[in-house]
mmCIF file of the C-alpha atoms, coordinates in Angstrom:
data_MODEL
# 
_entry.id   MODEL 
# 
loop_
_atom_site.group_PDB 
_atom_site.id 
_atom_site.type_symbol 
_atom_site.label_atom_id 
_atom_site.label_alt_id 
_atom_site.label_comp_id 
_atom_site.label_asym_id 
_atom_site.label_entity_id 
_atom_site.label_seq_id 
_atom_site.pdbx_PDB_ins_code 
_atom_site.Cartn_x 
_atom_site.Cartn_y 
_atom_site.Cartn_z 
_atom_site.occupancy 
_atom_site.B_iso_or_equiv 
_atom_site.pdbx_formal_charge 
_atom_site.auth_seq_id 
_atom_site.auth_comp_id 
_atom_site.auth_asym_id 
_atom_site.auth_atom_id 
_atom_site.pdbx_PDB_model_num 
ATOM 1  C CA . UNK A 1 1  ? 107.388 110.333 125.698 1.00 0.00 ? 1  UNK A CA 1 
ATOM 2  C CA . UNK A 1 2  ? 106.212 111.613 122.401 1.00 0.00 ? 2  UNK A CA 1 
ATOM 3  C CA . UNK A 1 3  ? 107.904 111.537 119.073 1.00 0.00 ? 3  UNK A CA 1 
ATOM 4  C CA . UNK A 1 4  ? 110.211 113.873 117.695 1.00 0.00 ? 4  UNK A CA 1 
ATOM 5  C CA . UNK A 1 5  ? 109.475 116.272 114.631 1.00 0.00 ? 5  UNK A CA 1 
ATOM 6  C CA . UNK A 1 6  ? 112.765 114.141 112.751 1.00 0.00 ? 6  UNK A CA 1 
ATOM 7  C CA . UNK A 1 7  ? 110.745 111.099 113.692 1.00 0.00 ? 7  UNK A CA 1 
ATOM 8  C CA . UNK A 1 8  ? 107.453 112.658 112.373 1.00 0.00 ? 8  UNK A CA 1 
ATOM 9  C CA . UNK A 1 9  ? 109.291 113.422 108.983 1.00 0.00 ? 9  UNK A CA 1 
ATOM 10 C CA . UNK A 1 10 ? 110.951 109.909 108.798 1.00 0.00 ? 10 UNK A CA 1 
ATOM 11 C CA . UNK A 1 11 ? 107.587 108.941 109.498 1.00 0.00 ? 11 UNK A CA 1 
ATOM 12 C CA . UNK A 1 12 ? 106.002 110.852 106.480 1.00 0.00 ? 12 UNK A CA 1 
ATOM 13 C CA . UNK A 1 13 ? 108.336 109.819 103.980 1.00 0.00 ? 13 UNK A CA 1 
ATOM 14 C CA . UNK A 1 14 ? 107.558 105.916 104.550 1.00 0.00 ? 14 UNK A CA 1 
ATOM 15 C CA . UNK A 1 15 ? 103.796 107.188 103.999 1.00 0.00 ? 15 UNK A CA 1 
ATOM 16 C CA . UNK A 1 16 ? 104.886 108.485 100.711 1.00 0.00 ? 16 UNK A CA 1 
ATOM 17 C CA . UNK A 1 17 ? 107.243 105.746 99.967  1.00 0.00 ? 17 UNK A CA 1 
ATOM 18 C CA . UNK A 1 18 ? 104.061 103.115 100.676 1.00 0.00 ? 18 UNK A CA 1 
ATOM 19 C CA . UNK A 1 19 ? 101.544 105.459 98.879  1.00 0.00 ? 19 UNK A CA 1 
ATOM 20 C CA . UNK A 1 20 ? 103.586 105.311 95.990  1.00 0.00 ? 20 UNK A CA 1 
ATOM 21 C CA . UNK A 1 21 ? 103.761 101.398 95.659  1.00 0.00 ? 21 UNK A CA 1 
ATOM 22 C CA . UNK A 1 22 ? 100.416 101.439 96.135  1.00 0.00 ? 22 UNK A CA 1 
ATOM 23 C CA . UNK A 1 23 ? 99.642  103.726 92.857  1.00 0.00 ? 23 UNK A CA 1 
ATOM 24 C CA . UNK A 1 24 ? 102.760 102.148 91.397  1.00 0.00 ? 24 UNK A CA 1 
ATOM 25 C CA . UNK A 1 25 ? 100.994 98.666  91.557  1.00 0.00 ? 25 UNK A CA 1 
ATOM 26 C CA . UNK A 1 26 ? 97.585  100.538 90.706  1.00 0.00 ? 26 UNK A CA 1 
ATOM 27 C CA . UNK A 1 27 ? 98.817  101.873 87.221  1.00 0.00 ? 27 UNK A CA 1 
ATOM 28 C CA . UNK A 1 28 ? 100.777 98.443  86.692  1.00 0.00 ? 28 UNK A CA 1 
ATOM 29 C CA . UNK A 1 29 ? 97.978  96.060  87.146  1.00 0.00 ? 29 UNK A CA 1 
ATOM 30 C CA . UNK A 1 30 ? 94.936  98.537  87.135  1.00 0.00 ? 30 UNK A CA 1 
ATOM 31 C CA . UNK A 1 31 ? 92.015  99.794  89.612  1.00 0.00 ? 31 UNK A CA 1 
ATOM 32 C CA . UNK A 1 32 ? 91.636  97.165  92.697  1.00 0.00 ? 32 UNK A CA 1 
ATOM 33 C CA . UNK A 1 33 ? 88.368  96.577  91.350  1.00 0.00 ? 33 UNK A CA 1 
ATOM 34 C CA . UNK A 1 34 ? 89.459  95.088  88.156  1.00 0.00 ? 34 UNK A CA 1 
ATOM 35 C CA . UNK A 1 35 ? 87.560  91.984  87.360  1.00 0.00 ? 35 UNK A CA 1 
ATOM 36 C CA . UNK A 1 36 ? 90.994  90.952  85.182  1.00 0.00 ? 36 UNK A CA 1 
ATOM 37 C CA . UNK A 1 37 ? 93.145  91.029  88.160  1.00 0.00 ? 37 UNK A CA 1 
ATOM 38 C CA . UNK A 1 38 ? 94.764  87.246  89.444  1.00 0.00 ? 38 UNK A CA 1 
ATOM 39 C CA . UNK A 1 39 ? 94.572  86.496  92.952  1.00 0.00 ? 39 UNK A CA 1 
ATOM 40 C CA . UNK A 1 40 ? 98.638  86.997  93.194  1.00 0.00 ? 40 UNK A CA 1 
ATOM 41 C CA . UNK A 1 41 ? 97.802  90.561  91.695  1.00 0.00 ? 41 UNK A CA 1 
ATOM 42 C CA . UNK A 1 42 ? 94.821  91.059  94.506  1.00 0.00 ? 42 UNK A CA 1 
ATOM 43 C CA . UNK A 1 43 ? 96.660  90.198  97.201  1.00 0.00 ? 43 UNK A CA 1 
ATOM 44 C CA . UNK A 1 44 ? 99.540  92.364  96.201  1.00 0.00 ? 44 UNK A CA 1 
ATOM 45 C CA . UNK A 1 45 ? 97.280  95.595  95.789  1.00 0.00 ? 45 UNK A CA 1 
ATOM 46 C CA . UNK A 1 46 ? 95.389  94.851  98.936  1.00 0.00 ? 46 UNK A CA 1 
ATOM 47 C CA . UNK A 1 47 ? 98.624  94.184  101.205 1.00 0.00 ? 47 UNK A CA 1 
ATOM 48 C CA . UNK A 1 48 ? 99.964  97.627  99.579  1.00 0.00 ? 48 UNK A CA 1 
ATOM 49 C CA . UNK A 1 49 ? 97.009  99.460  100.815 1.00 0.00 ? 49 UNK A CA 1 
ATOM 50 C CA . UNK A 1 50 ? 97.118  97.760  104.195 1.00 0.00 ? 50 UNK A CA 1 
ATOM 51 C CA . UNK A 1 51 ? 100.657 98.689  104.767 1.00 0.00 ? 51 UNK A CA 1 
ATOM 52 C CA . UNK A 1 52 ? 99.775  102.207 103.794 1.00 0.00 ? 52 UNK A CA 1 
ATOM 53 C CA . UNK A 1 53 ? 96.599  102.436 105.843 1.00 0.00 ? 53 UNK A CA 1 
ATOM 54 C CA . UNK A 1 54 ? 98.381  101.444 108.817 1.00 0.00 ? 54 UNK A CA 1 
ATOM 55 C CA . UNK A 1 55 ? 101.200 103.665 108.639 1.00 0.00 ? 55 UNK A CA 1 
ATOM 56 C CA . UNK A 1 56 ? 98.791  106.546 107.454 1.00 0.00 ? 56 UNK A CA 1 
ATOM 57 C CA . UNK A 1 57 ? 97.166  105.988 111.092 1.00 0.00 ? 57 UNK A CA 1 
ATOM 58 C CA . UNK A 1 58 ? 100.317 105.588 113.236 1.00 0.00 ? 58 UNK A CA 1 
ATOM 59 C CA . UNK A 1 59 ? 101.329 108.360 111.598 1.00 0.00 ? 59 UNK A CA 1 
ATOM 60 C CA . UNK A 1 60 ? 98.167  110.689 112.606 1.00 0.00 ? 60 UNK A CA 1 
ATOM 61 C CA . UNK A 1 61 ? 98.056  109.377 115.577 1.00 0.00 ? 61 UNK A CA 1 
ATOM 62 C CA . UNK A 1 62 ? 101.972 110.571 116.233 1.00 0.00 ? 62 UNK A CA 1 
ATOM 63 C CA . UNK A 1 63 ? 101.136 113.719 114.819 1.00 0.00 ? 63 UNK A CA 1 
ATOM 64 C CA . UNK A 1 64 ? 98.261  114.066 117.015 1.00 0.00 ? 64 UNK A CA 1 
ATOM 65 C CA . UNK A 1 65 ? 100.149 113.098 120.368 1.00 0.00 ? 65 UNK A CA 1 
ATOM 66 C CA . UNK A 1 66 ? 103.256 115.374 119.294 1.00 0.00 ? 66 UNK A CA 1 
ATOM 67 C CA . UNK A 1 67 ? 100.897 118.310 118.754 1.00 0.00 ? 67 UNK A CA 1 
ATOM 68 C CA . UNK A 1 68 ? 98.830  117.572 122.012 1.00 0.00 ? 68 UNK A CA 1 
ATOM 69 C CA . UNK A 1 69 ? 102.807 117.540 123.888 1.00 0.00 ? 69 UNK A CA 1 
ATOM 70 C CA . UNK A 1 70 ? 104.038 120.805 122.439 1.00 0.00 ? 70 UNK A CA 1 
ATOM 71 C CA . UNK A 1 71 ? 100.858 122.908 122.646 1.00 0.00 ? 71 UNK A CA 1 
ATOM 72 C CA . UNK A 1 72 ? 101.357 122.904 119.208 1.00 0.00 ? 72 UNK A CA 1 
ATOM 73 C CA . UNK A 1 73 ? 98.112  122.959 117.003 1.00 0.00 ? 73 UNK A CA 1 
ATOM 74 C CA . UNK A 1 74 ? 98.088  119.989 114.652 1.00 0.00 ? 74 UNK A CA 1 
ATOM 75 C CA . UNK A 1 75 ? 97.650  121.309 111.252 1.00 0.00 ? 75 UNK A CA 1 
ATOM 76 C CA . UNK A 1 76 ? 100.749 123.025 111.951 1.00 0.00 ? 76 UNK A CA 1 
ATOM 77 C CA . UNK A 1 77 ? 102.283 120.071 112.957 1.00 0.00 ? 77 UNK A CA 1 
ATOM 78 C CA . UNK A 1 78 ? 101.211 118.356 110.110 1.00 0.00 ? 78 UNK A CA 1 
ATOM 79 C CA . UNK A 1 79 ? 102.096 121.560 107.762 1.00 0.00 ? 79 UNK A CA 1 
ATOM 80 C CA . UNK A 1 80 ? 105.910 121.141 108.952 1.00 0.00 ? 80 UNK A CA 1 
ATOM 81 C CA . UNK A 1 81 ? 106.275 117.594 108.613 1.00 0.00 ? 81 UNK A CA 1 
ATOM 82 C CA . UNK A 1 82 ? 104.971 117.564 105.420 1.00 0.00 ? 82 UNK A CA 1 
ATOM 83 C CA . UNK A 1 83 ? 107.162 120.446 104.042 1.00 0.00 ? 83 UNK A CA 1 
ATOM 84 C CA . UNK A 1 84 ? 110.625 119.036 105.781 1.00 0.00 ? 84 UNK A CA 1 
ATOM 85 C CA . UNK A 1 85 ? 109.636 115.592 104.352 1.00 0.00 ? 85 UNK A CA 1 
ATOM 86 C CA . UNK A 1 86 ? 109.767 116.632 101.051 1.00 0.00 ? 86 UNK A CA 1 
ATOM 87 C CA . UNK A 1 87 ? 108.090 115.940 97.989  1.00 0.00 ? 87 UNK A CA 1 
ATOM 88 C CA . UNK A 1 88 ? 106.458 112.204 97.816  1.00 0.00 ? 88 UNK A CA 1 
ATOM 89 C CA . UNK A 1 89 ? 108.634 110.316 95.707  1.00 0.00 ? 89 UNK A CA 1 
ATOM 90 C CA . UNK A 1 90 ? 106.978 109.259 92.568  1.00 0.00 ? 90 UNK A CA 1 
ATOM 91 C CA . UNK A 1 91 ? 106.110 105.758 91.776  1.00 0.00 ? 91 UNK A CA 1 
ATOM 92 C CA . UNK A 1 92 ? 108.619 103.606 90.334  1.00 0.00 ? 92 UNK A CA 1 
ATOM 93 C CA . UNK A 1 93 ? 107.945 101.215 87.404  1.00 0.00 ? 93 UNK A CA 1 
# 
């Protein structure tokens, strides 16, 4: 059994939530690439992006299995989740 379109949206919104940390830690301690950056820093940015990756992909791949279940095509899938989850929250500082 697939996922629901609640679980879809709940899905979304820890996207956004993890995409934010991840330009939340990118404006605190600059680009990933920053030669400035301590290891502590490095690891902090990389594990953000991980956890985002990862739930970026579970999340397509939900979308995609939801849309393939209800005959649905995905981009409206996707469309619908993304306007019931709302706007991404902005970054906090």
């Amino acid at each position: 059994m697939g996922y629901t379109l609640e679980e879809l949206i709940e899905k979304q919104r820890a996207v956004d939530e993890a995409h934010g940390h991840v330009e939340e830690l990118r404006k605190r301690f600059g680009p990933p690439s920053a030669e400035s950056l301590t290891p502590a820093q490095t690891v902090a940015q990389e594990t953000a992006w991980r956890a985002w990756r990862d739930l970026t992909r579970d999340m397509q791949n939900a979308v995609a299995q939801h849309a393939k279940e209800t005959g649905r095509p995905r981009p409206d899938v996707e469309h619908d989740v993304r306007r019931r989850a709302g706007p991404a929250p902005d970054a906090q500082p």
